[in-house]
C-alpha beads as a LAMMPS data file, in Angstrom:
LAMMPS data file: protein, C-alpha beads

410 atoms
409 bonds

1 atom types
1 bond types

-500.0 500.0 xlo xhi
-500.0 500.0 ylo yhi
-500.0 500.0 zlo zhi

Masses

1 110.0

Atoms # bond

1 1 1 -433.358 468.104 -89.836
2 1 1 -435.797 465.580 -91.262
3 1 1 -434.055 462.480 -90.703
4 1 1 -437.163 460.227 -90.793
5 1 1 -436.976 461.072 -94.849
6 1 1 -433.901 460.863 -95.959
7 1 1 -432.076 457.290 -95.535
8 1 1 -428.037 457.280 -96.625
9 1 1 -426.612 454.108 -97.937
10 1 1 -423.874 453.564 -100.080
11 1 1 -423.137 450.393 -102.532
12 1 1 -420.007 449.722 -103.408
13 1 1 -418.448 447.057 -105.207
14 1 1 -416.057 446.464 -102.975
15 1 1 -415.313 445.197 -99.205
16 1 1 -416.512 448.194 -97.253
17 1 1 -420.355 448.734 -98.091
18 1 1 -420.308 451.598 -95.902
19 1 1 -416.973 453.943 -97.053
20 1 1 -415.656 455.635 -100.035
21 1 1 -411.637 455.944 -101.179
22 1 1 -410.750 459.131 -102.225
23 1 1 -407.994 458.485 -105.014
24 1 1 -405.343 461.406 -103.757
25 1 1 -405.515 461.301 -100.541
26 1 1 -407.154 457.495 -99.689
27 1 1 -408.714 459.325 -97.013
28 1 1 -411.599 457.269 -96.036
29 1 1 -415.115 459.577 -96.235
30 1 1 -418.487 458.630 -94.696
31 1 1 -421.597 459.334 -96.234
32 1 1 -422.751 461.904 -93.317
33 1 1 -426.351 464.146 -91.982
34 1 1 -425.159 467.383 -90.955
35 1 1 -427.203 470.064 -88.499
36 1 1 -428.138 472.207 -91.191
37 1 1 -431.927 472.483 -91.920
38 1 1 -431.918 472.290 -95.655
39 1 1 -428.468 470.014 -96.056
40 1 1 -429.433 466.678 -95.509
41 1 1 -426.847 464.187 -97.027
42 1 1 -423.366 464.500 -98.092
43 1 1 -421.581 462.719 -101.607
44 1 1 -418.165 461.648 -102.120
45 1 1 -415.806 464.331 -102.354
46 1 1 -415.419 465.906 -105.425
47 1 1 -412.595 467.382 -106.533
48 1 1 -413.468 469.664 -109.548
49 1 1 -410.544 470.323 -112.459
50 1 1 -409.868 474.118 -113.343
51 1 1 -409.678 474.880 -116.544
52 1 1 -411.162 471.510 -118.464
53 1 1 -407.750 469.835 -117.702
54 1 1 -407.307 466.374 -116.424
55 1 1 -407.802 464.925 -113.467
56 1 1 -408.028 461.702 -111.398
57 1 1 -410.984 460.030 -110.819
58 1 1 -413.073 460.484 -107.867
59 1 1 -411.813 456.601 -107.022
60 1 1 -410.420 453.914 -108.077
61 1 1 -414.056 451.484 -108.515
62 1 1 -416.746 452.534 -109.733
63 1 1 -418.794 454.010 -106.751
64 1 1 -422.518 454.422 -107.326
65 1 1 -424.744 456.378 -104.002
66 1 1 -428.162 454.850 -103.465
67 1 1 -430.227 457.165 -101.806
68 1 1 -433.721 456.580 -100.585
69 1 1 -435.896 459.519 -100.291
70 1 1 -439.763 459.063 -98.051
71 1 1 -442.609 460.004 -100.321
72 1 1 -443.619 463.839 -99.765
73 1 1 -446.910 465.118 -100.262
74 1 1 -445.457 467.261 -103.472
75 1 1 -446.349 464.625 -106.008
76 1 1 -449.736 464.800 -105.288
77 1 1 -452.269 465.795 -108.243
78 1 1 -449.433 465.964 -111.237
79 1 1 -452.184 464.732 -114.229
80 1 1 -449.547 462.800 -115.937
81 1 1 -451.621 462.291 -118.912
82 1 1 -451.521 466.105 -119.469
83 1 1 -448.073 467.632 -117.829
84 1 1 -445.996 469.706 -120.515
85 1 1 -443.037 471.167 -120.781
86 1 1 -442.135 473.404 -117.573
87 1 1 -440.670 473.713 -114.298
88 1 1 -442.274 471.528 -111.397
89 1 1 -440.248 472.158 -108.277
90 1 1 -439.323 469.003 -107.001
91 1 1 -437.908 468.110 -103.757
92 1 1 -434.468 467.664 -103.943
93 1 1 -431.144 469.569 -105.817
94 1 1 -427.495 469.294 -106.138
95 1 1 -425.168 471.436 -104.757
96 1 1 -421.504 471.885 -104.834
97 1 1 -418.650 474.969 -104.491
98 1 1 -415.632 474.930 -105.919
99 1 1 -412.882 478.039 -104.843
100 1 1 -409.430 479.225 -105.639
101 1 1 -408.313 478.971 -102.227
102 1 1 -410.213 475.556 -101.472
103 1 1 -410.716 473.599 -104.990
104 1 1 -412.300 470.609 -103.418
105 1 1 -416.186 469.876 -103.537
106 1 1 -418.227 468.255 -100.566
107 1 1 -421.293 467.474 -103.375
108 1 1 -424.623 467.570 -100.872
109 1 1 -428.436 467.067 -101.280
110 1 1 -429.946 470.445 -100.438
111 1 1 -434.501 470.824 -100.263
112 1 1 -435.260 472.862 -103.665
113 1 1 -435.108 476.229 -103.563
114 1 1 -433.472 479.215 -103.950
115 1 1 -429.971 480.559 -103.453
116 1 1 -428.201 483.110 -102.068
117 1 1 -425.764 484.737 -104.991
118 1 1 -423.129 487.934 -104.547
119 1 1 -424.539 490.781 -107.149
120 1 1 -421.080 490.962 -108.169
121 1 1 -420.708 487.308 -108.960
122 1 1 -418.795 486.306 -112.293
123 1 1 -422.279 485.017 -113.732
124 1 1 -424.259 487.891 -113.274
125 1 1 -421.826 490.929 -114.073
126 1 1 -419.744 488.510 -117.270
127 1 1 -422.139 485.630 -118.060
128 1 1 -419.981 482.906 -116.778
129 1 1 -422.383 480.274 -116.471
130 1 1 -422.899 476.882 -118.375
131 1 1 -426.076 474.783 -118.474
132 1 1 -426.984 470.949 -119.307
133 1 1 -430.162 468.910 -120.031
134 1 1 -430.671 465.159 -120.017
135 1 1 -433.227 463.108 -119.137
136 1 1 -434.368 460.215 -116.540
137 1 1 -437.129 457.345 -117.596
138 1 1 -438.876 455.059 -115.704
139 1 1 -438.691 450.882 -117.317
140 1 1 -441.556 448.746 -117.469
141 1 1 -439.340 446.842 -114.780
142 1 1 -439.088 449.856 -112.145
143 1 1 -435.953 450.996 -113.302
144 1 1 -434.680 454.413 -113.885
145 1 1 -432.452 454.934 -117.108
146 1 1 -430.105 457.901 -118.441
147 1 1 -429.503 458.417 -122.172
148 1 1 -425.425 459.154 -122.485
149 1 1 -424.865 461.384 -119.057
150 1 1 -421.270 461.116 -119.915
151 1 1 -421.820 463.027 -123.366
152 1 1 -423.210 466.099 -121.065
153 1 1 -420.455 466.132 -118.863
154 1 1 -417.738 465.946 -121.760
155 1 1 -419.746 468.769 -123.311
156 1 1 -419.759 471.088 -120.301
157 1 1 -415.751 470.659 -119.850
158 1 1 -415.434 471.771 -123.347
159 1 1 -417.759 475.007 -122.308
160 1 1 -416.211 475.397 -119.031
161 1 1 -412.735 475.370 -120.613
162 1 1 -413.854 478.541 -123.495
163 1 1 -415.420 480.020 -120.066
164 1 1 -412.157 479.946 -117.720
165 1 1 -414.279 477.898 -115.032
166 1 1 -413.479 474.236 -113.852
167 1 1 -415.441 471.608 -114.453
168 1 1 -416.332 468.029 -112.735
169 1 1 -414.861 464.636 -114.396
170 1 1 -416.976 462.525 -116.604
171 1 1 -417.322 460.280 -113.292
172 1 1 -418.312 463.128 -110.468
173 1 1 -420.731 464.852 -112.817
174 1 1 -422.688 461.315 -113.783
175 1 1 -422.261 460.315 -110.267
176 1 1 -423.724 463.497 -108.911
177 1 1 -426.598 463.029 -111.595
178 1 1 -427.368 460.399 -110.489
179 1 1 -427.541 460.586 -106.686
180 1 1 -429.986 463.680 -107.741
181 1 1 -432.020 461.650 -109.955
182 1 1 -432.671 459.156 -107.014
183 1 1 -433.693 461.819 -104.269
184 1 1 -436.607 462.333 -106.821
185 1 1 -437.526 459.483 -107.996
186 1 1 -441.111 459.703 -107.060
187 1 1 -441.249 462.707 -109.921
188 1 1 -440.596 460.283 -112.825
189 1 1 -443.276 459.948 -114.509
190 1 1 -444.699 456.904 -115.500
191 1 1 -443.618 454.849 -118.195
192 1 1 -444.778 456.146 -121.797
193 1 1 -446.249 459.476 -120.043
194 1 1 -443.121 461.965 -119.855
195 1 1 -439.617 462.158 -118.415
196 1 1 -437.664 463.571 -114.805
197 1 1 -435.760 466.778 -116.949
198 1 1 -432.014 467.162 -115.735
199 1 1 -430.863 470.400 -115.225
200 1 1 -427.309 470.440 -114.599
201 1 1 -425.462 474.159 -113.760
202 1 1 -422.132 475.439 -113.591
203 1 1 -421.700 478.820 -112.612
204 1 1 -419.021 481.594 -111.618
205 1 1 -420.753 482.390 -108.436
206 1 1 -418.035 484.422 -106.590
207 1 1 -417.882 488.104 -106.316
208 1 1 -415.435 489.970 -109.052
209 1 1 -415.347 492.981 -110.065
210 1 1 -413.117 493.933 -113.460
211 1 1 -413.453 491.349 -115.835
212 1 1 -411.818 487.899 -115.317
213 1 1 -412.697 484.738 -113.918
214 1 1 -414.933 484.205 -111.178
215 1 1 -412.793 483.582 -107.484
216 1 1 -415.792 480.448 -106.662
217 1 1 -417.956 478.047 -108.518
218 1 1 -421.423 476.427 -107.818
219 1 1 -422.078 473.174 -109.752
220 1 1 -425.664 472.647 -109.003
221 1 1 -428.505 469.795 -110.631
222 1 1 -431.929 470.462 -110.208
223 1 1 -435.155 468.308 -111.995
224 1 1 -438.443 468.415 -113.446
225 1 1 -441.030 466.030 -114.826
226 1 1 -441.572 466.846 -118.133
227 1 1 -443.658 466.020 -121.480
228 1 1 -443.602 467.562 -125.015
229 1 1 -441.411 470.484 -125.386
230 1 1 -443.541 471.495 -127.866
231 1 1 -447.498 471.709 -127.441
232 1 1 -448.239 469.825 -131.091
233 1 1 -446.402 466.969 -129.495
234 1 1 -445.153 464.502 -132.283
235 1 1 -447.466 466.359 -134.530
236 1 1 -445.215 468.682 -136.560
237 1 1 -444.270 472.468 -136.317
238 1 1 -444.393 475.097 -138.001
239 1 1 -440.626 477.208 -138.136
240 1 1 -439.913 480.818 -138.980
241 1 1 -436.813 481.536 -140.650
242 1 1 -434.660 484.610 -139.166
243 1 1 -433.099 486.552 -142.083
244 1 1 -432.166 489.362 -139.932
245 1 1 -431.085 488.114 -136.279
246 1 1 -428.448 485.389 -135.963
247 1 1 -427.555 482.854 -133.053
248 1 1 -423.937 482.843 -133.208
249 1 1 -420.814 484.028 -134.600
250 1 1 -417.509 482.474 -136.336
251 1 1 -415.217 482.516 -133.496
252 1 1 -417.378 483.213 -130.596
253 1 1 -419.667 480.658 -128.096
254 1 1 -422.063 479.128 -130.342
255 1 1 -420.608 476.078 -130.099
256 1 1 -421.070 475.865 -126.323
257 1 1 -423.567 475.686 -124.117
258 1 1 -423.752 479.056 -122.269
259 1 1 -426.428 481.141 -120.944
260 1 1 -425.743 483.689 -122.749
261 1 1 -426.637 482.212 -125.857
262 1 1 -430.144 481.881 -125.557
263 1 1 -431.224 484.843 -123.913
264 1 1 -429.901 485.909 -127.220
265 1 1 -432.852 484.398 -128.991
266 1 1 -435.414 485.212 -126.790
267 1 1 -436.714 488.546 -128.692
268 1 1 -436.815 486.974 -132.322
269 1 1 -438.120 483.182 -130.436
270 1 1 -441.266 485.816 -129.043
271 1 1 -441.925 487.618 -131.875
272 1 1 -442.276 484.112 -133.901
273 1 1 -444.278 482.398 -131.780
274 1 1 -446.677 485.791 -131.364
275 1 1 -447.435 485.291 -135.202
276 1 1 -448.534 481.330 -134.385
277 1 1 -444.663 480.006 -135.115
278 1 1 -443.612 477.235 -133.169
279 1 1 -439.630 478.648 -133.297
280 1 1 -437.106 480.103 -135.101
281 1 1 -434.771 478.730 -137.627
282 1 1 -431.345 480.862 -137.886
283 1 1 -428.882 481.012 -140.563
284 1 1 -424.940 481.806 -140.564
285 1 1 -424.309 485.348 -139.763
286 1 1 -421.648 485.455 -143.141
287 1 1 -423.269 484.106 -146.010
288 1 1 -426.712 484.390 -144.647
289 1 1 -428.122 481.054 -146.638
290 1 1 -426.649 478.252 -144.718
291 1 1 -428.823 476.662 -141.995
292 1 1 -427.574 476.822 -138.150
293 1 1 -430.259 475.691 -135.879
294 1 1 -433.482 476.429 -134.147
295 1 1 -433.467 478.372 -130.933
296 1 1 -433.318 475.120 -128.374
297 1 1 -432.283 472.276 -131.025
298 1 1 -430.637 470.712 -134.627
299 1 1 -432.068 470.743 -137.791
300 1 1 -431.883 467.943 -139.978
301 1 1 -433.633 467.411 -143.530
302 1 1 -434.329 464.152 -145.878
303 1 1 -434.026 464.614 -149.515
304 1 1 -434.307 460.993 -151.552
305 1 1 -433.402 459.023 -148.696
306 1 1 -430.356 461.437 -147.606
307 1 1 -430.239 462.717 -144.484
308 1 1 -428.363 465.875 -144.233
309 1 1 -428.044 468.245 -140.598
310 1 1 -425.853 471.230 -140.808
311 1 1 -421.645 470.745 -139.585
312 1 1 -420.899 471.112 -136.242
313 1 1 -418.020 474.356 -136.958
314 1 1 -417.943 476.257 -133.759
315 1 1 -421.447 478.120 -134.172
316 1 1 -423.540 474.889 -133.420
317 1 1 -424.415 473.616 -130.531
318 1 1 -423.155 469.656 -130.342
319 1 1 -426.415 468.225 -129.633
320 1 1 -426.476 464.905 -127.692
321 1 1 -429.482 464.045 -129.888
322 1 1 -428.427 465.260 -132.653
323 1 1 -425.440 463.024 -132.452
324 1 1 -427.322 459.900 -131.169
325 1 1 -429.681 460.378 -134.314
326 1 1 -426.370 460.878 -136.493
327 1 1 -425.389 457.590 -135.265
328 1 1 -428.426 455.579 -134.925
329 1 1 -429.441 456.528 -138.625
330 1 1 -426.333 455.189 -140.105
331 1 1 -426.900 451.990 -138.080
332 1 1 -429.996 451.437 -140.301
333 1 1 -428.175 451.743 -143.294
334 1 1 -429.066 455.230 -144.205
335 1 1 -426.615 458.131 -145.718
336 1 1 -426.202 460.810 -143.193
337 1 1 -423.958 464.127 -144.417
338 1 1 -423.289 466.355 -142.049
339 1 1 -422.143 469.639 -144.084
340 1 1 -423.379 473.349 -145.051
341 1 1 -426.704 473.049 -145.805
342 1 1 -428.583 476.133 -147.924
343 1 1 -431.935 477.750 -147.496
344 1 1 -432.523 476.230 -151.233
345 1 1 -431.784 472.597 -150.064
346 1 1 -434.425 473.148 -147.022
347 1 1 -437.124 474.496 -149.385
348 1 1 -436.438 471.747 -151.676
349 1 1 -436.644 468.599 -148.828
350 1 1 -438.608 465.332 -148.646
351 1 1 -438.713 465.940 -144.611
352 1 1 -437.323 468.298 -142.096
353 1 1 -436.857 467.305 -138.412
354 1 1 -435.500 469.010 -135.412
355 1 1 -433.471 467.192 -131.969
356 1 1 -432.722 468.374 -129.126
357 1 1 -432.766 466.530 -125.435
358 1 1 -436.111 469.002 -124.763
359 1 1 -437.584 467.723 -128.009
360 1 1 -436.137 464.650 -128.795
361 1 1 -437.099 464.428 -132.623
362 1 1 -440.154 466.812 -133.835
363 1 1 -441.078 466.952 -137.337
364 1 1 -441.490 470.118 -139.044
365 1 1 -444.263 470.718 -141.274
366 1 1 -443.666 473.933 -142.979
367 1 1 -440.919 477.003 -142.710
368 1 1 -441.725 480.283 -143.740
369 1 1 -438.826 481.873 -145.301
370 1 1 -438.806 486.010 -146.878
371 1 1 -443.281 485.690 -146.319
372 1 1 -443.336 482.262 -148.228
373 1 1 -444.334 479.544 -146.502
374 1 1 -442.923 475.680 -147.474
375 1 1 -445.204 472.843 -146.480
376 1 1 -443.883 468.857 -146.456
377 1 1 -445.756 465.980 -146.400
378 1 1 -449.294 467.833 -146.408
379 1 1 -448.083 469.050 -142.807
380 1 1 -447.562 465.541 -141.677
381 1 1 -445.205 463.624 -139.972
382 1 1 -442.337 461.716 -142.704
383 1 1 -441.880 458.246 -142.619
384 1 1 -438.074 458.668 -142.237
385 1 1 -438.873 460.839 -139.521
386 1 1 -441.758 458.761 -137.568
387 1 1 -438.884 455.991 -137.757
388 1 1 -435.685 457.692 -136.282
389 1 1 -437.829 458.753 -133.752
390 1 1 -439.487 455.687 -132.506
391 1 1 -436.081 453.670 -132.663
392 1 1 -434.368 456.587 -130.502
393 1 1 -437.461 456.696 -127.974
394 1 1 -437.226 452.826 -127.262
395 1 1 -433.370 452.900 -126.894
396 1 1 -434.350 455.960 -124.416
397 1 1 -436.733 454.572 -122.532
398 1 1 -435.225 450.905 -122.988
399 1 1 -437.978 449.086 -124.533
400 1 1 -435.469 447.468 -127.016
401 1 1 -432.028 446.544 -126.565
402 1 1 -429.164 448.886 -126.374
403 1 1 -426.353 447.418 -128.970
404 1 1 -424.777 451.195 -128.260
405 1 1 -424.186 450.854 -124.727
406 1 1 -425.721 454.442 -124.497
407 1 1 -428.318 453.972 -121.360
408 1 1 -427.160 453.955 -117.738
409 1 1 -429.359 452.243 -115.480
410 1 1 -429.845 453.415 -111.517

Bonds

1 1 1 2
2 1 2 3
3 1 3 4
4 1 4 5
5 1 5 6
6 1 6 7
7 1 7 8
8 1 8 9
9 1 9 10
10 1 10 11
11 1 11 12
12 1 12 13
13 1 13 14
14 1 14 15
15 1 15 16
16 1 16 17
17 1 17 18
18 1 18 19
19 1 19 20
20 1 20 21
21 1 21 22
22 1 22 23
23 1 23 24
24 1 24 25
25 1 25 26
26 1 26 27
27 1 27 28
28 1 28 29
29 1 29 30
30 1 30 31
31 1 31 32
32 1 32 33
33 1 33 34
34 1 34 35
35 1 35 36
36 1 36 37
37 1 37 38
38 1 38 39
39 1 39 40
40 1 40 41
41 1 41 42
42 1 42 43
43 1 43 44
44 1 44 45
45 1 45 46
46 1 46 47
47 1 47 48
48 1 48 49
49 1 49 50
50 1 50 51
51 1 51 52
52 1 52 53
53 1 53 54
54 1 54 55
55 1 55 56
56 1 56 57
57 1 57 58
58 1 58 59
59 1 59 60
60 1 60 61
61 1 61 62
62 1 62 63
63 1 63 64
64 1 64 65
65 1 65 66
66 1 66 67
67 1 67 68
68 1 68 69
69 1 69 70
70 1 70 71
71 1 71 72
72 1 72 73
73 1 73 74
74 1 74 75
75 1 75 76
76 1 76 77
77 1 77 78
78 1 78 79
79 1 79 80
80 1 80 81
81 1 81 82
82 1 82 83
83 1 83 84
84 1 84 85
85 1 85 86
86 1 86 87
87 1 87 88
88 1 88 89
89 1 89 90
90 1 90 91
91 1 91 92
92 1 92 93
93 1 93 94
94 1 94 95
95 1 95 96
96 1 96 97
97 1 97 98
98 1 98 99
99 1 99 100
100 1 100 101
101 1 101 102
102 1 102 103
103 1 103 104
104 1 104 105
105 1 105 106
106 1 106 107
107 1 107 108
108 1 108 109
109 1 109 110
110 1 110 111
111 1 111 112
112 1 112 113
113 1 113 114
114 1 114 115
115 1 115 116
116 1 116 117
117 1 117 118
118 1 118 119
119 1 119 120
120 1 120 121
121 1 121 122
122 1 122 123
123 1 123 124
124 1 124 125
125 1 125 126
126 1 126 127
127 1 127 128
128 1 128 129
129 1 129 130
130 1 130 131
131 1 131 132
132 1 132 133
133 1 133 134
134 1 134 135
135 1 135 136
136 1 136 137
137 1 137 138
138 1 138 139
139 1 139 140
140 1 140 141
141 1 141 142
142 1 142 143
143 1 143 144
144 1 144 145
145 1 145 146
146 1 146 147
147 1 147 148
148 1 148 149
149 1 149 150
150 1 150 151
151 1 151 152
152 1 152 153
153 1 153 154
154 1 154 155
155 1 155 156
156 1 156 157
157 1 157 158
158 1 158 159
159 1 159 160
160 1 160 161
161 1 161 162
162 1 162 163
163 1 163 164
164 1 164 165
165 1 165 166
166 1 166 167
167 1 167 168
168 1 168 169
169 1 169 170
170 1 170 171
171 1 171 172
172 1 172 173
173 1 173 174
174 1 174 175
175 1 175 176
176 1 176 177
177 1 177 178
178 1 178 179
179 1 179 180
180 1 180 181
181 1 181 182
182 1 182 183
183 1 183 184
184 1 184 185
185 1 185 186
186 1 186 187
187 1 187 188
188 1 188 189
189 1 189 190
190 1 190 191
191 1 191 192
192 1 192 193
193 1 193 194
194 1 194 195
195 1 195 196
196 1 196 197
197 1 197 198
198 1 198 199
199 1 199 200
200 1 200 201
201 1 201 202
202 1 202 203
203 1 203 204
204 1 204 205
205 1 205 206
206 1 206 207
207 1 207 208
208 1 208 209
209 1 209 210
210 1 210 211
211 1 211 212
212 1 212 213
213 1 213 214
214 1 214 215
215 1 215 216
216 1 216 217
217 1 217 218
218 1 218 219
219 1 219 220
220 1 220 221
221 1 221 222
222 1 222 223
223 1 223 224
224 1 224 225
225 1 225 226
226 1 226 227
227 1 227 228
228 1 228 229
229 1 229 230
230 1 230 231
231 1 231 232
232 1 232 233
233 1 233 234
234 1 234 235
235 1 235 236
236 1 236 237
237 1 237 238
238 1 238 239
239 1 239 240
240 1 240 241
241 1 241 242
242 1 242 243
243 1 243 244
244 1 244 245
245 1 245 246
246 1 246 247
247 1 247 248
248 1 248 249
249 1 249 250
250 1 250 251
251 1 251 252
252 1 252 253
253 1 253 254
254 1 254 255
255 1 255 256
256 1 256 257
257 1 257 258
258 1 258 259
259 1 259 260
260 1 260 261
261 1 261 262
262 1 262 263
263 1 263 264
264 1 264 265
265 1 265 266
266 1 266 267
267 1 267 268
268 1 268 269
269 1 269 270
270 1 270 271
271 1 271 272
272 1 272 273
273 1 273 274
274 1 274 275
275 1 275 276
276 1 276 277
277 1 277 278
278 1 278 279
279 1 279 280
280 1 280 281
281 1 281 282
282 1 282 283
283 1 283 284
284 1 284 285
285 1 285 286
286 1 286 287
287 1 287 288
288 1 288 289
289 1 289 290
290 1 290 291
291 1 291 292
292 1 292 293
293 1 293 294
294 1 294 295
295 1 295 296
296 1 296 297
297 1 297 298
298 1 298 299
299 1 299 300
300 1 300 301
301 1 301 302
302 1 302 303
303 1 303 304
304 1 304 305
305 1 305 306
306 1 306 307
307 1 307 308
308 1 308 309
309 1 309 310
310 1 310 311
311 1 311 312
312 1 312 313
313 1 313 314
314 1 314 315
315 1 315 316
316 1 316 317
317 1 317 318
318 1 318 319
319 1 319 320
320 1 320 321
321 1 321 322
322 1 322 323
323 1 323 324
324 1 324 325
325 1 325 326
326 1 326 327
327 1 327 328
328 1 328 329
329 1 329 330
330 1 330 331
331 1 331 332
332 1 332 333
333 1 333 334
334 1 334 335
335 1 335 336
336 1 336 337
337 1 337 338
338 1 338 339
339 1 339 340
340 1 340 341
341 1 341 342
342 1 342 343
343 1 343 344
344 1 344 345
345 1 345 346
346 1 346 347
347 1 347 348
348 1 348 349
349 1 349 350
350 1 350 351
351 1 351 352
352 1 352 353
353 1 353 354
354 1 354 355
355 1 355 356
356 1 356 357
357 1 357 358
358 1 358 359
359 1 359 360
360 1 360 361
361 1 361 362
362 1 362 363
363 1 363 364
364 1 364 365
365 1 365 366
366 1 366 367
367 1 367 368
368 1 368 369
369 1 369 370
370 1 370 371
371 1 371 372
372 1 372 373
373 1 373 374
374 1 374 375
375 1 375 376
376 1 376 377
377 1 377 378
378 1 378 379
379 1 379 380
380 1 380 381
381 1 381 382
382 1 382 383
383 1 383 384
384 1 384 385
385 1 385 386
386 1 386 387
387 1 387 388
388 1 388 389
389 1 389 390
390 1 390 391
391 1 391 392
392 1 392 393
393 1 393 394
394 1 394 395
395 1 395 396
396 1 396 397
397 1 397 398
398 1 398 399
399 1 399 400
400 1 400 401
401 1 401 402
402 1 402 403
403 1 403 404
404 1 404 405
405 1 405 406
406 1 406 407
407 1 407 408
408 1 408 409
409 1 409 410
């Protein structure tokens, strides 16, 4: 065990510095090393709802971990002017089982790697797995920020709920963020040169055989530094419109946030970026006309000052940014509809604009739609655009202040 790294404390607003209530049992738990070579410090007990239902918090205050991680020799020769979009395996990751039999969690810090899974668990054999992204910045001032954790972990109880799993509360799942987020601090990139990506994971991880759910869970967070998502950067994209493959169906898990969902894409996202797309754009499976989204993010478009993104009806994904963008727009003053929006309307825009948590807001500078391609703004990036995106970067990275009480500091 490398003790010399690793360096447990726990701040709490409250008498005992050193202890944490839980709320059912007021059992007092210590933060705690354990003989294991790879687990090296234990997080409050979490006790993980089945089925999206309620639950009690984790306590009664509002408990925050600090941990403080040594340097290791990983971050070493990361060019931070040039990192992109992939995974850098970091140090540290999350790690926490939920089962029928014992439904409590004993969240620990585990070294990155890999881990051991049953070939008959529920997310292998039935795709019963969820996935999050968020992101962690570094201030001017040395501190780290998260944009709206909460929203994720609201958004994976309403996936975990369509998927039969449990879930974490709004407080474990930010809390466990968090204490990940600190064990790697020393990935952050620098201020203005990138961001530590969040990968939260919820998956059925037990053995089963015959379709149902899953008899164990694994919650698990794992990070990366992170730039552009997409190689042109803030310069804008070029989309190819899918007339005959679609993301999601009326009634089924397009709305959620599922693995299964992308892998979905993956054929038609290959075949588009093989012809020099950036992506794919997909349309509604019924009326084929009406704009969904793009493989990994929303699509939004600005006609006369109107800012339009399709209607979040159960074959959407819910972005985060998307919402934030939603919101932050109509702060300004400007009209945002969210409705059907047709193929026609898209051809016809002022601007087009995608979000997404990987992205944040890209431009789009032309689709190509039936072996026509649509240019805006000479291929440039729209003023509307340019403006949405450098108030939501600031809020992000908290360079101005944050009237929406969005950012969490740690």
């Amino acid at each position: 065990m490398e003790s010399a790294a690793v360096h447990p404390t726990t701040h709490l607003p409250c008498s005992s510095p050193n202890r944490l209530i839980a709320a059912d049992s007021r059992r007092l738990l210590l933060p705690r090393f354990t003989d294991s070579r790879r687990r090296l410090l234990t997080s409050p007990t979490l006790k993980l709802k089945q089925f999206g239902g309620n639950a009690g918090l984790v306590s009664s205050v509002r408990c925050s971990a600090r941990v403080s991680v040594a340097a290791t020799p990983g971050v070493k020769d990361i060019d931070w002017d040039n990192i992109g979009f992939g995974l850098v395996n970091t140090d540290y990751m999350y790690v926490a089982k939920w089962t029928v039999n014992n439904p409590v969690f004993r969240g620990h810090l585990e070294r990155f790697g890999n881990i051991e899974v049953n070939p008959a668990a529920g997310v292998l054999n039935y795709g019963q797995g969820l996935f999050e992204g968020l992101k962690a910045y570094n201030k001017h001032d040395g501190n780290i920020l998260l944009f709206r954790p909460e929203e994720n972990a609201l958004r994976m109880q309403m996936g975990a709920e369509r998927l039969c799993m449990p879930a974490p509360t709004v407080e474990q799942f930010v809390e466990a963020v968090k204490t990940t987020v600190l064990a790697n601090k020393q990935w952050i990139p620098p201020t203005g040169k990138g961001s530590l990506y969040i990968r939260p994971l919820l998956i059925g991880s037990g053995a089963i055989l015959g379709l149902a759910p899953a008899p164990e869970y694994t919650f698990l967070i794992y990070v990366s530094p992170v730039g552009n998502y997409f190689k042109e950067g803030l310069s804008p994209i070029n989309l190819l419109i899918a007339t005959d493959v679609h993301r999601a169906t009326p009634g089924g898990t397009g709305g959620i946030k599922t693995i299964g969902n992308y892998a979905s894409v993956l054929k038609a996202q290959a075949a588009a970026k093989a012809k020099g797309y950036a992506d794919v754009l997909y349309l509604d499976c019924v009326n084929k006309k009406y704009l969904e989204e793009v493989s990994s993010c929303n699509i939004f478009i600005v006609k006369d000052n109107i800012i339009s993104t399709p209607a979040i009806k159960g074959t959407i994904l819910p972005g985060i940014t998307r919402k934030s963008v939603v919101d932050v727009a109509r702060s300004q003053g400007f009209q945002v509809e969210e409705r059907s929006v047709s193929v026609e309307e898209l051809i016809d825009a002022d601007e087009v604009f995608c979000t997404g948590t990987a992205v944040v807001i890209s431009p789009v500078g032309s689709v190509t739609y039936q072996d026509k391609r649509y240019t805006y703004k000479d291929g440039k990036t729209g003023t509307i655009t340019q403006q949405l995106y450098s108030d939501l970067t600031r809020l992000q990275t908290g360079t101005t202040e944050d009237r929406m009480n969005w950012t969490v500091e740690i």
